[in-house]
N, C-alpha and C positions, 0 to 999 in steps of 0.2 A: 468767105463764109461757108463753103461746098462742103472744106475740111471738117469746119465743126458742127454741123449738120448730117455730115457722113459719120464723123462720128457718133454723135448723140442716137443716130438710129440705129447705128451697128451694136451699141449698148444696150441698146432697149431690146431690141430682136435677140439679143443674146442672154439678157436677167431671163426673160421670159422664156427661155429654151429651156435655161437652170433649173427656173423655178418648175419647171413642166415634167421634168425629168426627177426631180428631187433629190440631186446631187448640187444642192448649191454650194457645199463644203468644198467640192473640190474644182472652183472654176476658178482660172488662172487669169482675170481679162485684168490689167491693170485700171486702177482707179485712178489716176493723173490724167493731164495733156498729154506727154510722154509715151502716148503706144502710138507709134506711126503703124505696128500691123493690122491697126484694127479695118482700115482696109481689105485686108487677103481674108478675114474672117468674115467679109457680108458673102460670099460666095454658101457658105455651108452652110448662114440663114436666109438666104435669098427665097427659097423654093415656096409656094406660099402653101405648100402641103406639107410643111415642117413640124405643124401643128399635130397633124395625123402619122404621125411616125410612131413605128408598134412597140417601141421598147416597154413603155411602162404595164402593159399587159403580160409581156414576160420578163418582168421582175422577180415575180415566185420563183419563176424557173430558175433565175442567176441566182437566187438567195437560196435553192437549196442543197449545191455543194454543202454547203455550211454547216449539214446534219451533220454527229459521226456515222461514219461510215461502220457498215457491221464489223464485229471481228470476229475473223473468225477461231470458230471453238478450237481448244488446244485439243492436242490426241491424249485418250487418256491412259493416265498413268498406268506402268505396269503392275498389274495384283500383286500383294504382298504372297509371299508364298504362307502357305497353310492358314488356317484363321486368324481374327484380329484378335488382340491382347484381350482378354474381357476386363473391366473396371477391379481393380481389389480396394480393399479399404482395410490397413491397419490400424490400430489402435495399443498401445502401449502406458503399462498403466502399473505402479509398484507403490511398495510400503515397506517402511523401517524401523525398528523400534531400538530403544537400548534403554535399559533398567539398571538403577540403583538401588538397594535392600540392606537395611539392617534387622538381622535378628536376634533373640534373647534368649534363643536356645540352643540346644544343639542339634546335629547331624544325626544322633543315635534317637529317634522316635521307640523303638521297643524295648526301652529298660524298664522295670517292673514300675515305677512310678513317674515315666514317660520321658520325654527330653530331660537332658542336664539343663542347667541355668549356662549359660554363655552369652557370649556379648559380638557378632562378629556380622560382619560387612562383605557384601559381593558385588560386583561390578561383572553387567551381563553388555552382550551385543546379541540383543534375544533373539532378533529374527529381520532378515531382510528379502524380502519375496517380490516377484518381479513376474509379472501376467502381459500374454502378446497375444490380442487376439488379431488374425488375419481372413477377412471373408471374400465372395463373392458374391454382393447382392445379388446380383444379374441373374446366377444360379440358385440363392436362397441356402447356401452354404458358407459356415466359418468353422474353422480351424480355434484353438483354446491353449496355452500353454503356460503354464505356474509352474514357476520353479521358486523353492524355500531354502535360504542360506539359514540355518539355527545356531546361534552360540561360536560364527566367525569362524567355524572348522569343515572340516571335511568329515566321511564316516565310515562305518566298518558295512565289512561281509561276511557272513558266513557262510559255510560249505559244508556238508556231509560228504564226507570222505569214506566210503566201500572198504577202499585198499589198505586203510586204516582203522581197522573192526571197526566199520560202519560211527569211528568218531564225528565228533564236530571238530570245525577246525577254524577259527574265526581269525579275520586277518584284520588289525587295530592301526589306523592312521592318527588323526588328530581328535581333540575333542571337538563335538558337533557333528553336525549332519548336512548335507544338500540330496535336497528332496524334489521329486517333480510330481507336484501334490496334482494338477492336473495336464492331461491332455490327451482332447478328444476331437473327435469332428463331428459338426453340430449340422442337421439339414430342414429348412423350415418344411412342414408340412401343409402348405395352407397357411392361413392366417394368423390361426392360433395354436396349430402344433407343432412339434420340433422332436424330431429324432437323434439321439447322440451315442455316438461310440467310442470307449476310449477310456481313460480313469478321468475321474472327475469325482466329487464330494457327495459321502451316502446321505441322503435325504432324511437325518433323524435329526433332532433337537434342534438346536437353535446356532451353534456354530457351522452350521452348513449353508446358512445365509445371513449371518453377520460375525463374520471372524476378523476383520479387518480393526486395527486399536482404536479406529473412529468411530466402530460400529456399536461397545461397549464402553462403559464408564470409567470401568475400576482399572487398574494397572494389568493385572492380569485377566485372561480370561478366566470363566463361573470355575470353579474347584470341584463343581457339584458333579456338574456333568462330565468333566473330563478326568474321575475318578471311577466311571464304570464303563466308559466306552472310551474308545483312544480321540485325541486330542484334532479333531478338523481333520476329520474319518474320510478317508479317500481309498476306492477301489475301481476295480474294470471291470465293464462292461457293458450293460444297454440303457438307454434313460432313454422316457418318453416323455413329452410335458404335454398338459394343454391347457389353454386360458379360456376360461369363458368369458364373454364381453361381459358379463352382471356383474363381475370380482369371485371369480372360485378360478384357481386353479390346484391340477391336478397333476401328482408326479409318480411315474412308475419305473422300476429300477429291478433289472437279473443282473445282480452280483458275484464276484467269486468270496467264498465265504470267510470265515476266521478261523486261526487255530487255534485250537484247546490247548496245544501245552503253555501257552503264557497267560494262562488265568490263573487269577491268585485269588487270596484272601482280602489282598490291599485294592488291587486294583481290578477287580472282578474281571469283567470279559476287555478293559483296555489293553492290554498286554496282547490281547490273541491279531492286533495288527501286524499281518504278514509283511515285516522290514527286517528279518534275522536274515532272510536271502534273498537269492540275486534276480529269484523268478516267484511268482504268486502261485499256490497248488486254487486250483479252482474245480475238484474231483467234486464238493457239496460246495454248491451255488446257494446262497440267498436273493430272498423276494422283499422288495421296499415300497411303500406304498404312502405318499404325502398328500395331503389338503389343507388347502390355505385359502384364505378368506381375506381378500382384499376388498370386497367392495365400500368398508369405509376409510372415506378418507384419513390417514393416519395412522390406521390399523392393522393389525395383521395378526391374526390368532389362526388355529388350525392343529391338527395332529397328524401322527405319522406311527409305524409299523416294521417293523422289522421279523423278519423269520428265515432263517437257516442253518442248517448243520455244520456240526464243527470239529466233525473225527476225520473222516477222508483228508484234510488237509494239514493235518499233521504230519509234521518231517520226516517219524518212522508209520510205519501200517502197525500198531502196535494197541492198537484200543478194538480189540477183532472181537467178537464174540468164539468160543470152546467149543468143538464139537467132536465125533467120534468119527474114524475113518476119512481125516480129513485129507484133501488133497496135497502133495508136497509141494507141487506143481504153480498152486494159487497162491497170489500174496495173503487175499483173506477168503479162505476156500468156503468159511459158515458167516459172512457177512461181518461188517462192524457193528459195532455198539454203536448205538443211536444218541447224540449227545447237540440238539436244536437249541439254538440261542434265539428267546421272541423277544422282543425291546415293545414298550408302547409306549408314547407322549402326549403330552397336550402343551403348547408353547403359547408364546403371544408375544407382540412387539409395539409398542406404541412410539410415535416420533408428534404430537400433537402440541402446536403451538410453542410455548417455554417448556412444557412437558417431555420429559424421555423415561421410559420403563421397557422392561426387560422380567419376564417370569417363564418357569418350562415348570414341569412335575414327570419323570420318566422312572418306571419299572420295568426290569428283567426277570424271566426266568431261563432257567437251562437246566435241561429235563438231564438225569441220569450224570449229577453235577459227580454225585457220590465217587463211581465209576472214572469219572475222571479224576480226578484227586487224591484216586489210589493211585492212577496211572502215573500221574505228574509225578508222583513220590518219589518216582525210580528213576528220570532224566539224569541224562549225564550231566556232567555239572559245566560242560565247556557247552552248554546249550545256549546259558544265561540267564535261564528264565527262575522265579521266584522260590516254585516248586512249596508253595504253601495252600489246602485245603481251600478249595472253592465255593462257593456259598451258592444254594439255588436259585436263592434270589436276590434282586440289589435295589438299593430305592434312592432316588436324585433330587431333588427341589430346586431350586435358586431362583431368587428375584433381585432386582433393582432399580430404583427411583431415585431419578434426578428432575430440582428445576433449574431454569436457566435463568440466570440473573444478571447477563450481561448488560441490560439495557436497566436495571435496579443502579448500577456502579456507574453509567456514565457511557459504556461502550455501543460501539454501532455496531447494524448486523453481522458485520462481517465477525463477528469475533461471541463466540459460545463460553457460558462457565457457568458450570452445574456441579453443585454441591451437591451429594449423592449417598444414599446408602445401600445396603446390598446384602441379602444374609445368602449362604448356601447350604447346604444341609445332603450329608452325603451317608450311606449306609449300606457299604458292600458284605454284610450278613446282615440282610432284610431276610427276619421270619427261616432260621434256617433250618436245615433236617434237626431228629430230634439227637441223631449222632456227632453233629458238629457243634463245640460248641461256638455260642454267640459271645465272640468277643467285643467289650466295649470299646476294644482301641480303634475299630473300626468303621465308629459311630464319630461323624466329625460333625460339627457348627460353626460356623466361621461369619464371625460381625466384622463387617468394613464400612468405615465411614471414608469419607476422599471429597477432592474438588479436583474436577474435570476442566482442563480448557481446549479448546482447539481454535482456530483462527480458518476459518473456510474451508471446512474440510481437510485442510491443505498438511499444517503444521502441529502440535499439538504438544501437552504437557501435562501428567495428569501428577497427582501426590494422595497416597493413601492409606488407611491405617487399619491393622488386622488383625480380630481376635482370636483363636481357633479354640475351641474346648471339644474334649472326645469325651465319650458315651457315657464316661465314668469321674467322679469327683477326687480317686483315686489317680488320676494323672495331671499333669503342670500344665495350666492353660500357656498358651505361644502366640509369641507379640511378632507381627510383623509390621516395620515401614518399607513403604518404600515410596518410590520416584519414579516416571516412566516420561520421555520423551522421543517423538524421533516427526516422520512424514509419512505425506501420503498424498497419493495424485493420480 
């Protein structure tokens, strides 16, 4: 019986050693008859001070290996050389248009009882323009760049030529034009103002902030406006903007100015946009000055300002004022003639609910037109220009109202159709001297009815129909259709 009694206490001395310790997971004592060792094991709990054995006071201590262990910090990396990249942010953003037209008259507008009767069809690729603006928030600076494919071609230059008595010389590639209608560098000032340098769009009428074929109804842009001043007017130079937080903002522009010799009869001061060469004369500078009225929602009304000279930058120094003892020395030893082109408007813009309209009213005059129109007379004829009597004054209208009736038909937001109409009214001999006279062929009206669609901005389709009648009952009113589709994003 010693055996199993040696046993049984060798067991017990040792559960409770276990259990003292708190390592009973790892005790090895067989659970059978079968441990003859458990003899050699009462020696380790014999001691009766087995109890007061110090392990379990340092336990924290064995458990805390267990942290991680720090690491240590890596050495730091080598500096990049020179400063870090700063953030840019581009943005890329285009529009395409292409037009279909039938019309009912002809090409020859100034026969004594106006257009012939004809019947004939054109097929346009009007325009594809493509805008990349690139900034630096971080600096409060972006960069601007619009370039204008017109009509699928490329375009001409011309040169004044010295060596060949002082001719023109123009050199003719394809039909159309590619244009870089803007690019400037723009630098915020503050919160609400912005400084820019560079060409970028003159701040009159109303295609200077909405030219884009989303932005208006009809197939083409107003006829009104861009019968007296050239078509989405872009020059170089200085623009300041500032917004007020109420809804006013305020735009100011030093421009390089126009030239007088491509004023006409037809197209009053449009013509005088410096694209005959290869560089802009900027000798008489103009001043531009806009206010717009944002503060209701929806809305946007405002006027703008134009004032500059327009003899210094013509091609020859040829519009000089006459004097005695003049120098030979000087291009214009007694000064030029003074020949200031003032533009005024008043615009408006509505985009309100199913609502869209569109109205402008603008007047020119241009002082000592007289003076110029004698001069024009005498252009050589490889200049290009019209070389027809100028008017002092010019006068523009145009309006257009659409509503939307997508959701009348069935359609969801996404998708706009606005049936629309639109008169314009153009008069480049407004009120003229008592020498020139006022012809009525230069008096136009023009009714268009159309339906407008566009699909989110995005895509778009317009169809529209046009009447044009001039000053006088003695000329053939002319029938326009046409079709216009293309993108935009």
């Amino acid at each position: 019986m010693r055996p199993r009694s040696c046993f049984v206490r060798s067991s017990l001395l040792l559960c409770s050693t276990l259990v003292f310790s708190g390592t009973v997971a790892r005790a090895e004592a067989p659970a059978g008859p079968q441990a003859p060792p458990a003899p050699q094991a009462e020696p380790a709990v014999e001691p009766p001070s087995a109890p007061q054995v110090e392990p379990a006071p340092s336990a924290p201590a064995i458990a805390e290996p267990a942290q991680p262990a720090p690491v240590p910090a890596a050495p730091p990396a080598t500096p990049p050389l020179g400063p870090t990249r700063p953030k840019i942010d581009v943005y890329v953003t285009a529009y395409g248009e292409l037009q279909f037209a039938y019309f009912n008259y002809g090409l020859d507008q100034n026969r004594a009882g106006g257009a012939q009767r004809d019947s004939r069809i054109e097929f346009d690729t009007n325009r594809f323009v493509i805008e990349v603006k690139g900034g630096l928030p971080d600096y409060g600076l972006e960069a601007e760049v619009e370039v204008e494919f017109e009509h699928g071609g490329t375009g001409s230059a011309m040169e004044l030529e010295y060596e060949e008595f002082g001719e023109f010389d123009q050199e003719l590639d394809k039909g159309g034009e590619i244009l870089v209608e803007e690019m400037f560098l723009s630098k915020k000032l503050g919160a609400n103002a912005a400084l820019a340098v560079g060409r970028f769009y003159v701040a009159v009428g109303t295609l200077s902030e909405f030219s884009r074929p989303t932005d208006y109804l009809g197939t083409n842009r107003d006829e009104a406006e861009t019968s007296i001043i050239p078509n989405t007017w872009d020059e170089m130079g200085v623009r300041l903007r500032y917004k007020f937080p109420w809804g006013l903002r305020l735009t100011g522009q030093l421009v390089n100015g126009l030239d007088s010799t491509g004023f006409s009869s037809q197209l009053w001061s449009a013509g005088g946009h410096q694209r005959r060469f290869e560089v802009q004369r900027a000798t008489d500078m103009a001043l531009v000055v806009r206010a717009d009225v944002t503060h209701f929602d929806g809305f946007t009304f405002g006027v703008s300002a134009y004032h500059g000279d327009t003899t210094r930058n013509r091609p020859k120094a040829d519009l000089v004022k006459s004097c005695e003892e003049a120098n030979p020395r000087e291009v214009a030893p007694c000064g030029y003639v003074s020949a200031p082109l003032t533009l005024l408007d008043a615009h408006l813009s509505v985009r309100k609910g199913p609502w869209s309209a569109k109205a402008l009213v603008m007047y020119g005059h241009l002082k000592n037109a007289e003076l110029v129109s004698q001069r024009n007379a005498r252009l050589s004829n490889l200049l290009g220009v019209i070389r027809t009597p100028v008017s002092d004054n010019a006068l523009a209208v145009w309006g257009e109202l659409g509503y939307d009736i997508a959701s009348v038909v069935g359609l969801s937001d996404s998708h706009h159709l606005f049936p629309f109409v639109r008169y314009d009214y153009a008069d480049t001999q407004f009120k003229p001297r008592e020498e020139l006279y006022d012809n009525p062929r230069f008096r136009r009206s023009v009714y268009t009815v159309g339906l407008s669609y566009n699909l989110m901005n995005v895509a778009f389709a317009k169809l529209d129909f046009g009447h044009r009648r001039l000053g006088s009952s003695a000329f053939r009113p002319e029938n326009t259709l046409r079709f216009a589709t293309g993108f935009n994003y």
